[in-house]
C-alpha positions as CSV (number, residue, x, y, z in Angstrom):
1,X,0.0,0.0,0.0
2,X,2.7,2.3,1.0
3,X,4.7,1.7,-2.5
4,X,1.6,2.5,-4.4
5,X,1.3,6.0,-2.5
6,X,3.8,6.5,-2.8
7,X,3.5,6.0,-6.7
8,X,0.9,8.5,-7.2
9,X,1.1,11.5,-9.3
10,X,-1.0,12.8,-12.9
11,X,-4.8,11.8,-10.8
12,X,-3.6,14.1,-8.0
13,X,-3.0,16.7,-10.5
14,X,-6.4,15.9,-11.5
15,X,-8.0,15.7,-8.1
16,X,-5.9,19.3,-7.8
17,X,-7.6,20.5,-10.6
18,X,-11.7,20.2,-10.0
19,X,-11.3,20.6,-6.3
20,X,-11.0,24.6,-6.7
21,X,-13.0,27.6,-5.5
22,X,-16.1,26.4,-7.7
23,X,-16.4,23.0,-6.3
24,X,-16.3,24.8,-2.8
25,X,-18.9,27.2,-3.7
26,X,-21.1,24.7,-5.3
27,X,-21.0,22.2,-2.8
28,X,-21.2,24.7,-0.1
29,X,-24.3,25.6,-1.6
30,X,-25.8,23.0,-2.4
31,X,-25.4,21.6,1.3
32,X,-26.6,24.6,2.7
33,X,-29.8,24.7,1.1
34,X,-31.1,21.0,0.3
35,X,-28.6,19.5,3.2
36,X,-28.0,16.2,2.4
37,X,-30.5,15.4,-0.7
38,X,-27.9,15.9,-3.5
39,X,-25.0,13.6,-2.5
40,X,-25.9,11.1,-4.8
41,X,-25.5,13.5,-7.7
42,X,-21.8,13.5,-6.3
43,X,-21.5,10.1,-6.2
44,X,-22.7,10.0,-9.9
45,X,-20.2,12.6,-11.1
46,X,-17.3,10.9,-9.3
47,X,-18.0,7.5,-10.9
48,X,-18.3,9.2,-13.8
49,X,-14.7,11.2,-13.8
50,X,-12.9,8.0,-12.8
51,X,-14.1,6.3,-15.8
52,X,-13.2,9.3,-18.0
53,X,-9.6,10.0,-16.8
54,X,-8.8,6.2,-16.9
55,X,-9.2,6.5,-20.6
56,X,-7.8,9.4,-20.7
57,X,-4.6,7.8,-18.5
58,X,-4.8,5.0,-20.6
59,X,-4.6,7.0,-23.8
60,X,-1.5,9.2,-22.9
61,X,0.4,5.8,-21.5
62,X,-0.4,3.6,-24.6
63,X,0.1,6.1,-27.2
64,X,2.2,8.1,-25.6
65,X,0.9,11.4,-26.8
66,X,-1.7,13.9,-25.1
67,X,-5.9,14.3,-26.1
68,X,-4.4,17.3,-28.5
69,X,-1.7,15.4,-30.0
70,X,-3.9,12.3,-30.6
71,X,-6.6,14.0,-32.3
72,X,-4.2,15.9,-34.6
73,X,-2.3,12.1,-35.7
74,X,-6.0,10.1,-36.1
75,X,-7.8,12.8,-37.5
76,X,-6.5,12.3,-41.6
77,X,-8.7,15.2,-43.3
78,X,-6.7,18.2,-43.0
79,X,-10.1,20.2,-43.3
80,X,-11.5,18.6,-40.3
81,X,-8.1,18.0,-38.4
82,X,-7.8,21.8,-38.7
83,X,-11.5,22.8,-37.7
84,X,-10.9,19.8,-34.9
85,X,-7.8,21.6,-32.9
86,X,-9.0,24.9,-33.8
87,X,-12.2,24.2,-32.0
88,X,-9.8,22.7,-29.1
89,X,-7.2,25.4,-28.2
90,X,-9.8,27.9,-28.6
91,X,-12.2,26.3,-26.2
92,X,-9.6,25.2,-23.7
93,X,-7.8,28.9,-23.9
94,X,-11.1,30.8,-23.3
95,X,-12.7,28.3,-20.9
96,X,-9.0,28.1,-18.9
97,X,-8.8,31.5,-18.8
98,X,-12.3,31.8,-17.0
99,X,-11.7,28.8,-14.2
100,X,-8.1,30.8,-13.6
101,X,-9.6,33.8,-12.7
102,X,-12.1,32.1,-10.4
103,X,-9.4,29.9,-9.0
104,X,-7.0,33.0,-8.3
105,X,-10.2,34.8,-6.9
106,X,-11.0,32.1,-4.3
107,X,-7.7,31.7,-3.4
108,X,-7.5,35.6,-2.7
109,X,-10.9,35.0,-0.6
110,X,-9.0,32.3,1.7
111,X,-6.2,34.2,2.4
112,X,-7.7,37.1,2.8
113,X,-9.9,35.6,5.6
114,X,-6.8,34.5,7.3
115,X,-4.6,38.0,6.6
116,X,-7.0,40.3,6.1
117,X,-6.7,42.8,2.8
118,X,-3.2,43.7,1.4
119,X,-3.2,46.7,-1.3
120,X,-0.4,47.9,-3.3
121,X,-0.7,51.4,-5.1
122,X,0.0,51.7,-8.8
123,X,-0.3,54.6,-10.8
124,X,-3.2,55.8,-8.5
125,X,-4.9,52.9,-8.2
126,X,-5.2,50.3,-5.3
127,X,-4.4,46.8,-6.6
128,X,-4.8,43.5,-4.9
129,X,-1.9,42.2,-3.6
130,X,-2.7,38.9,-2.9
131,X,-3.6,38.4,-6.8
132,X,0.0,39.2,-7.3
133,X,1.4,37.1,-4.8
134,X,-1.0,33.9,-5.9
135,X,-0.3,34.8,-9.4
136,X,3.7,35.0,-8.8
137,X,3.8,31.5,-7.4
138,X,2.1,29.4,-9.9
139,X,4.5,31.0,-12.4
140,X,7.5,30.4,-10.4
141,X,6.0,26.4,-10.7
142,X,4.8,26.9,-14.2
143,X,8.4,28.4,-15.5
144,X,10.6,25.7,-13.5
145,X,9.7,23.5,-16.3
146,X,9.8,20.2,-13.4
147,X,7.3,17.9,-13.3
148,X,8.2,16.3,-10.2
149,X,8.3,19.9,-8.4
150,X,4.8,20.4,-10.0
151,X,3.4,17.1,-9.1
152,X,4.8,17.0,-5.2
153,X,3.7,20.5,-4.7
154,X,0.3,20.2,-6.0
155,X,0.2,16.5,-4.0
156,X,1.2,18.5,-0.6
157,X,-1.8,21.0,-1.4
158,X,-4.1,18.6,-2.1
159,X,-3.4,16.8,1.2
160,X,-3.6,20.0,3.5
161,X,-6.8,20.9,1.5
162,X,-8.2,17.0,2.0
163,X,-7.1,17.0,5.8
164,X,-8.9,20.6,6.6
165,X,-12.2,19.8,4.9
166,X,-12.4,16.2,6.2
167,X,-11.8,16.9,9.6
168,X,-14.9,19.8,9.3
169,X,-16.8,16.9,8.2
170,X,-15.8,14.8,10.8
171,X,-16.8,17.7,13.4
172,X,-20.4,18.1,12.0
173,X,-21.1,14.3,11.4
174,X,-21.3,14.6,15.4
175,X,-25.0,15.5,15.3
176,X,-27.4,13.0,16.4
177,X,-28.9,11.2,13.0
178,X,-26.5,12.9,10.6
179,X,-24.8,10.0,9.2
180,X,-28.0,8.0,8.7
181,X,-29.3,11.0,6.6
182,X,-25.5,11.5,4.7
183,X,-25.9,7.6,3.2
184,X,-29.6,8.4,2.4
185,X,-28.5,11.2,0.2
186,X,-26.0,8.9,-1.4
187,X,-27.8,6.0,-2.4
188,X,-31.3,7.7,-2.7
189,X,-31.8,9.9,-5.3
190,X,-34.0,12.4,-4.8
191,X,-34.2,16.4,-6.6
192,X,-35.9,18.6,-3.7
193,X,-37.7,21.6,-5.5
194,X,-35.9,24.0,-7.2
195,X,-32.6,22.4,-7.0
196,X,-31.7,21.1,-10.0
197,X,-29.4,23.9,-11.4
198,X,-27.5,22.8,-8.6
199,X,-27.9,18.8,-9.6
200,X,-25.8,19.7,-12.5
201,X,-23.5,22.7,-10.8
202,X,-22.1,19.4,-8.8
203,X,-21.7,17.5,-11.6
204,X,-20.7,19.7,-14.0
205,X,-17.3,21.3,-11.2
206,X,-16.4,17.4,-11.0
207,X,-16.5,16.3,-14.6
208,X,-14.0,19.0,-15.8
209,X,-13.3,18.9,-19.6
210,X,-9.4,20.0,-19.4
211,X,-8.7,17.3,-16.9
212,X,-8.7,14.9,-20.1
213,X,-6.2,16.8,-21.5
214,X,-4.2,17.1,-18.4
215,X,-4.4,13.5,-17.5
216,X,-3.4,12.3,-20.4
217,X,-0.3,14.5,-20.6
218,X,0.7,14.0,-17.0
219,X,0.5,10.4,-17.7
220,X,2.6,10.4,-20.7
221,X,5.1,12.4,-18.8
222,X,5.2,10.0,-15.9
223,X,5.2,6.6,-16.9
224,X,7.1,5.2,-20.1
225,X,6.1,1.1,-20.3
226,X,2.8,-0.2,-21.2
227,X,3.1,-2.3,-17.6
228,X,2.2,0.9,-16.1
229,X,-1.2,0.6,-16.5
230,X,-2.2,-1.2,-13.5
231,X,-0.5,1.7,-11.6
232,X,-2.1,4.6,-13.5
233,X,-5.3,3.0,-12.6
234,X,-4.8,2.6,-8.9
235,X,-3.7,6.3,-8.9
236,X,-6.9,6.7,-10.8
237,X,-8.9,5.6,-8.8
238,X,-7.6,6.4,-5.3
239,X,-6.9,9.9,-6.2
240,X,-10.4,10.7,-7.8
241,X,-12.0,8.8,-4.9
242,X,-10.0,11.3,-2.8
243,X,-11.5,14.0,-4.3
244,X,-14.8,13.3,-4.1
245,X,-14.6,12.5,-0.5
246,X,-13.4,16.2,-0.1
247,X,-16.6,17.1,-2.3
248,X,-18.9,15.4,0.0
249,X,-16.8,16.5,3.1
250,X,-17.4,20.1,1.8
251,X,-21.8,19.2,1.5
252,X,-21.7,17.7,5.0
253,X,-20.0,20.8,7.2
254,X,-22.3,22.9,4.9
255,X,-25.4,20.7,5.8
256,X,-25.1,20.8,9.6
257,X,-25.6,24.6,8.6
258,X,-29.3,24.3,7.8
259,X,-31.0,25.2,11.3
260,X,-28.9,28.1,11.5
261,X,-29.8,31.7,9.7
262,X,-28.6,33.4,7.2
263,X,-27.7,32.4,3.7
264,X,-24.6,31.1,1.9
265,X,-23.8,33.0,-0.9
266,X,-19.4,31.7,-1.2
267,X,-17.3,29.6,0.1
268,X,-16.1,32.4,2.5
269,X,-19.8,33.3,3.7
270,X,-19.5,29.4,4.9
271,X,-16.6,29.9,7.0
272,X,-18.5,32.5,8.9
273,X,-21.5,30.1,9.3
274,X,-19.0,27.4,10.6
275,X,-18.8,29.3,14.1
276,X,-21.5,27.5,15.9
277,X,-20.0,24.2,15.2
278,X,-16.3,25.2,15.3
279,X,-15.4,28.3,16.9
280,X,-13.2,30.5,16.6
281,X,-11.4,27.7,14.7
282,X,-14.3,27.8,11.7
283,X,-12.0,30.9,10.0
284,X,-8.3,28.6,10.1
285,X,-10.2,25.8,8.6
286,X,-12.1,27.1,5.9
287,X,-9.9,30.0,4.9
288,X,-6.8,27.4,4.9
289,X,-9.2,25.2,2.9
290,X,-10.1,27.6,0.3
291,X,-6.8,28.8,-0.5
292,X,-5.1,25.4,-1.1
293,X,-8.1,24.5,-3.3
294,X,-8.0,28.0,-5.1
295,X,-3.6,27.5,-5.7
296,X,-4.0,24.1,-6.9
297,X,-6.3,24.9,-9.4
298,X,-4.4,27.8,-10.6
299,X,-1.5,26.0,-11.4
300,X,-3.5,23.1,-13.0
301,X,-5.4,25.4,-15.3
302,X,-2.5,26.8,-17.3
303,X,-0.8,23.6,-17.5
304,X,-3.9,21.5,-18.7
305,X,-3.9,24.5,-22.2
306,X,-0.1,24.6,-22.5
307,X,-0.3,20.7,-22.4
308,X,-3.1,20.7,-25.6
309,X,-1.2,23.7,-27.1
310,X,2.2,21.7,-27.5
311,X,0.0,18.7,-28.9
312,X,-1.4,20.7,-31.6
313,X,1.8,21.9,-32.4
314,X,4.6,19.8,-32.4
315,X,8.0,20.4,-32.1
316,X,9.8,18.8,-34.9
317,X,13.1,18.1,-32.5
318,X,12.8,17.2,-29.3
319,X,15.8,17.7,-28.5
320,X,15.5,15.6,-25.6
321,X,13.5,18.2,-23.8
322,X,10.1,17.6,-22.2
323,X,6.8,19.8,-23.2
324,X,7.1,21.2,-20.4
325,X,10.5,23.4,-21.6
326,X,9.5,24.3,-24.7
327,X,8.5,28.0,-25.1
328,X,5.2,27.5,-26.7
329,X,4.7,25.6,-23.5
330,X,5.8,28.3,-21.4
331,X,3.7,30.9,-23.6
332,X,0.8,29.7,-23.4
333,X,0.6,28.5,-19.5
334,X,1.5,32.1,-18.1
335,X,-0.7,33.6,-20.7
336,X,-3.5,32.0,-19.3
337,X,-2.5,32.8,-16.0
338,X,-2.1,36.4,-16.7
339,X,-5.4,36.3,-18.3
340,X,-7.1,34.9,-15.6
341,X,-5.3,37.6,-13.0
342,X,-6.6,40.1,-15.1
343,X,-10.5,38.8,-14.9
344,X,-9.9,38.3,-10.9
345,X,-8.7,42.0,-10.3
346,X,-11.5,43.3,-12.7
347,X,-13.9,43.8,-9.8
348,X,-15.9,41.1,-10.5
349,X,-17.1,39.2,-7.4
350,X,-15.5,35.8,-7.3
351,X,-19.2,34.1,-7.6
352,X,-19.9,35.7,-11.1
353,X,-16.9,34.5,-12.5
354,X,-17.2,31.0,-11.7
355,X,-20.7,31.3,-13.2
356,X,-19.3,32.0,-16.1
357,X,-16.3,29.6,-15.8
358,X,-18.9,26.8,-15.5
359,X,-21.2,27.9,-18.7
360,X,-17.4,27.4,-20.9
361,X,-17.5,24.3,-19.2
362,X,-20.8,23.0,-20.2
363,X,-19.7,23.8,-24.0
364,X,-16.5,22.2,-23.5
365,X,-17.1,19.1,-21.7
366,X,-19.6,17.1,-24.4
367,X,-17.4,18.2,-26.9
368,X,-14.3,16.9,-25.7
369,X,-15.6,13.8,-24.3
370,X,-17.1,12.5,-27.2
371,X,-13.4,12.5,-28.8
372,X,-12.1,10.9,-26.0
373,X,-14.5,8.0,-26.3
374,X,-14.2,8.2,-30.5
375,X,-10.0,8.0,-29.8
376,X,-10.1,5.1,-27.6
377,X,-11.5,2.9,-30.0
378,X,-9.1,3.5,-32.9
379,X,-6.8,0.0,-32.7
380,X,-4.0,2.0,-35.0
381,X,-3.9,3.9,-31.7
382,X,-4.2,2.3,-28.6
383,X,-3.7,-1.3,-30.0
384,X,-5.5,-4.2,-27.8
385,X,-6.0,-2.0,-25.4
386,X,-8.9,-0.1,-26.7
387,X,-12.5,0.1,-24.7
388,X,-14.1,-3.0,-23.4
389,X,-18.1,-2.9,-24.7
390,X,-18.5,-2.2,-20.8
391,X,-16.7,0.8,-21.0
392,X,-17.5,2.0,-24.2
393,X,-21.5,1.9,-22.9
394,X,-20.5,3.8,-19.5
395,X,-18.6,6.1,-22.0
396,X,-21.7,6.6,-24.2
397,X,-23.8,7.4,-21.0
398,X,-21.3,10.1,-19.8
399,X,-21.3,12.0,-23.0
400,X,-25.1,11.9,-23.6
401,X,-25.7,13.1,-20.1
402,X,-22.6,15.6,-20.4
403,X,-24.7,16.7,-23.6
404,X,-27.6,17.6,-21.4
405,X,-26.1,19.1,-18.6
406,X,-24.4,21.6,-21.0
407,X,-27.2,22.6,-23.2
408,X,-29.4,22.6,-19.5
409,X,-26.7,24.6,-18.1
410,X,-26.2,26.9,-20.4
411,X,-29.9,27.6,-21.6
412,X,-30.2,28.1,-17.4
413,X,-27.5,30.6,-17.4
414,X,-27.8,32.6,-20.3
C-alpha cells in the first residue's frame, strides 16, 4: 500500500484540478440549502470522472501522446483535423482562462480571511496584492519546467486541503442522525424543489473537460512502459475517490448549517457560518481550505492549455527536452495565467466569474468527451488496449448526459 502511495502522481493533478474555488462554492451551496438530498449527484459525477480519466490515462500511456496530440495524428482530413484543434485550443484557452480567474479569486478570498486585505498602489490605483502574490507562485512552478516539483507540490496542497475539509466533516457528522441521513443522500436519489441547477452545478465542477487533456499528458510524462497501466489505474482511482470525499466533506460541514440563519452566498460566507459548530477555529479551517483549493487549481489550469497547445503543435526536434521546456509551453501556460489575474482583479465578485467559468465548461465538456471516447477505439492507436463494450456503454452514457447538462446549463444561465 505504502509503495503505491507512494506511486501516485497525474490523478492528483487531477483531483488538484476540480477541487478549486467552484467545487467549494457549489458544494457549499448546495449543502446549505437541500442539506443532504444531492449527495448522490456526487457520487454520480465521481464515478463518472474515474471512468473518463482512466481513458484518458490510458490514452497518454499507450500512445504516448496527449488528447491534443492524438486527435491531430488520427484525424487524416486536414479540413477537419484543422477545424478539430482549432475548436480545441480555442475552447480550452477561453474556458481556462475563465476557471483561472475564479481559481486566483478564491484563493485571494482564503487568504484574505486569514490575513486580512493587502493593497499595493500603482499609478493611482489600489491593486490587490494577494492576486499578485497567488499569481507569482504558480509562475514560479509553471516556469521551473519540473514535473516532479509540480506534481509533489500540487500532491502537498491537495493533502492539507483534503485534511482541513475532512476533519470539518468529521466535526459536523457529530450531530445526532446525521450520518444515517449522509448515506440516504448517497444512495437515494432524490431532486428537492428547485434544486436542479445545482444537480448539474455538482456535476458539472467534478466532470471538468481539461482534466482529459491534463491527465493524459501527465501520464505520458510519468510513466514510459505499457506495464504501467495497473499503476495509473490505482492512482486513478484512489486519487479521484479522494476527491470526491473532499466534495462530499465540503456538503456535510455545509449541511449541519441548515438550522442556523442566514444564507450562503461563497465559500467564504461558509466559513463565517461554521462558528456555531467550530469556533473561533471555523476561520483557520475554511480559509486554509479555500486557498489550497484555489492555488492548486491555478496552477492546474495553465498547465492542462499549455499541455493541448504543444500537442497541436509539435516540435519537430525534441531535442531531448520535455513539453514542459518548450517556449510554446511556457507561452501559453502564463498567458492563461495572466489572463485569468486580469479577470480576478476586474472587480468582479469571485461568484460571477465562476458562473461564467462553469457555462465554458458545459460547451467544453460534451465536446471533448465525445473525442475521448471516438480515440479510444481507434486500434491503429491504442492497440489491444482499446474500450471493453462495458466501458465504451459507460462512456456513451457520460457523453449523452454531459450533452444535457451543457445545453441545460447553459440555456439556465444565459
Amino acid at each position: 500500500m505504502l509503495k503505491r502511495l507512494l506511486q501516485m502522481g497525474p490523478a492528483m493533478l487531477v483531483t488538484a484540478a476540480f477541487i478549486g474555488p467552484g467545487t467549494v462554492t457549489v458544494c457549499s451551496i448546495a449543502g446549505y440549502r437541500y442539506g443532504y438530498a444531492l449527495l448522490w449527484a456526487l457520487l454520480f459525477a465521481l464515478l463518472a470522472t474515474i471512468v473518463l480519466q482512466e481513458m484518458s490515462a490510458r490514452l497518454g500511456i499507450i500512445s504516448k501522446a496527449g488528447l491534443s496530440e492524438a486527435l491531430r495524428q488520427q484525424i487524416r482530413h486536414p479540413v477537419l483535423r484543422t477545424v478539430a484543434l482549432a475548436l480545441v485550443f480555442s475552447a480550452i484557452l477561453i474556458g481556462n482562462s475563465a476557471y483561472e480567474a475564479g481559481n486566483i479569486s478564491g484563493g485571494v478570498l482564503g487568504v484574505q480571511e486569514l490575513f486580512g486585505p493587502f493593497q499595493l498602489p500603482l499609478a493611482g490605483y489600489l491593486l490587490n496584492g494577494w492576486n499578485l502574490l497567488i499569481g507569482l507562485l504558480a509562475a514560479w512552478l509553471l516556469l521551473s519546467g519540473s514535473y516532479k516539483l509540480m506534481e509533489k507540490t500540487l500532491i502537498t496542497l491537495v493533502a492539507l486541503m483534503s485534511i482541513v475539509f475532512l476533519l470539518t466533516a468529521g466535526m459536523s457528522l457529530r450531530t445526532e442522525g446525521a450520518f444515517r441521513q449522509m448515506l440516504s443522500g448517497l444512495f437515494i436519489p432524490h431532486a428537492p424543489a428547485g434544486s436542479w441547477l445545482t444537480v448539474l452545478g455538482l456535476i458539472g465542477t467534478t466532470i471538468v473537460p481539461y482534466n482529459l487533456f491534463l491527465h493524459a499528458s501527465s501520464a505520458a510524462e510519468k510513466w514510459k512502459e505499457n506495464e504501467d497501466l495497473k499503476t495509473a489505474r490505482w492512482d486513478t482511482v484512489l486519487a479521484i475517490s479522494l476527491g470526491g470525499l473532499v466534495s462530499l466533506a465540503i456538503v456535510v460541514s455545509s449541511a449541519a448549517l441548515q438550522q442556523h440563519t442566514g444564507e450562503i452566498k461563497s465559500a467564504a460566507d461558509l466559513a463565517r457560518q461554521l462558528e456555531p459548530l467550530l469556533g473561533s477555529s471555523a476561520k483557520f479551517f475554511l480559509a486554509t481550505g479555500l486557498f489550497a483549493a484555489g492555488i492548486t487549481s491555478a496552477i492546474t489550469a495553465p498547465l492542462a492549455a499549455a499541455w493541448a497547445a504543444t500537442g497541436i503543435w509539435p516540435e519537430k526536434k525534441q531535442n531531448g527536452r520535455s513539453a514542459m521546456q518548450r517556449p510554446l509551453f511556457k507561452i501559453v501556460a502564463l498567458s492563461v495565467l495572466f489572463i485569468g489575474l486580469l479577470f480576478s482583479a476586474s472587480g468582479y465578485r469571485p461568484i460571477q466569474i465562476i458562473r461564467f467559468a462553469q457555462a465554458a465548461n458545459g460547451l467544453l465538456l460534451p465536446f471533448v468527451a465525445a473525442f475521448l471516447l471516438w480515440l479510444m477505439n481507434r486500434p491503429s492507436l491504442l492497440g489491444k488496449h482499446l474500450n471493453t463494450l462495458t466501458q465504451n456503454l459507460i462512456g456513451l452514457i457520460v457523453v449523452l448526459l454531459t450533452i444535457a447538462l451543457g445545453t441545460k446549463m447553459l440555456t439556465t444561465l444565459f
